[in-house]
N, C-alpha and C positions, 0 to 999 in steps of 0.2 A: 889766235885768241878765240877760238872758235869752240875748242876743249875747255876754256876757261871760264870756270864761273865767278862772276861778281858778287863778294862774300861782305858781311860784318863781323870782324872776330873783336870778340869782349874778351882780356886777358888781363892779368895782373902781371905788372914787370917787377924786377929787383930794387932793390935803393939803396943806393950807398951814402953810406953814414956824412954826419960833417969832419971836420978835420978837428984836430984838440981831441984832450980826454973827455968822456963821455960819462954821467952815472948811468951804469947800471937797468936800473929801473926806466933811466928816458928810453935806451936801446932797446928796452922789451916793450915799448909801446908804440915802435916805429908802424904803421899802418902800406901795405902797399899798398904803389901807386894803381890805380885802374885806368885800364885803355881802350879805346874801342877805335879800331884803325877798319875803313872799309877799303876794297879795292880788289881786284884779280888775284883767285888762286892759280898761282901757276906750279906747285907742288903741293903733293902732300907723301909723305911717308910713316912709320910709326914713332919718328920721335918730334919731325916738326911739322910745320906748314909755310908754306915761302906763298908772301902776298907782296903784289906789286900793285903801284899805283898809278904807274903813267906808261903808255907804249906808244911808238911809234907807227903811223897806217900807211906811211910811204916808203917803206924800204921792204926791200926783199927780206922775206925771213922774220922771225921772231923778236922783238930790241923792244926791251922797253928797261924802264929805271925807274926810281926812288922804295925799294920792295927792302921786305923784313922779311925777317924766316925767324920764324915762331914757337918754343919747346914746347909741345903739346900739352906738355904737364902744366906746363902754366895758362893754359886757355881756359875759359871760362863756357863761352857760348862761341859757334859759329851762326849765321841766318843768312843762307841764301838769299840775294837779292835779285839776282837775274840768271 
């Protein structure tokens, strides 16, 4: 955890529609969702970022869980937190 910095990433996810037919016009007005998930970057590469949010301090090694990996294309802002 020590390579890891504690991030805020603001991104926009996908949304999937409701079920039934749909006009038209609603589905071009569908608005994404915005998100703002804080917690440990433990990757980054050129197409996402893998943020976790919980790790373990007592076991040997690296463990931690509840993490998203993120397509860069849809990130908005990162801000370092720690």
């Amino acid at each position: 955890m020590k390579n890891c910095d504690l991030v805020k990433i603001e991104w926009f996810d996908a949304i999937d529609g409701e079920p039934g037919w749909q006009h038209f016009e609603k589905m071009k007005t569908l608005e994404l969702p915005r998100v703002i998930d804080v917690g440990w970057k433990i990757h980054e590469d050129d197409k996402k970022i893998i943020l976790m949010a919980s790790f373990l301090d007592d076991l040997e090694g690296d463990v931690g869980g509840r993490y998203v990996a993120i397509p860069k294309s849809w990130i908005n802002k990162v801000t370092k937190l720690a």
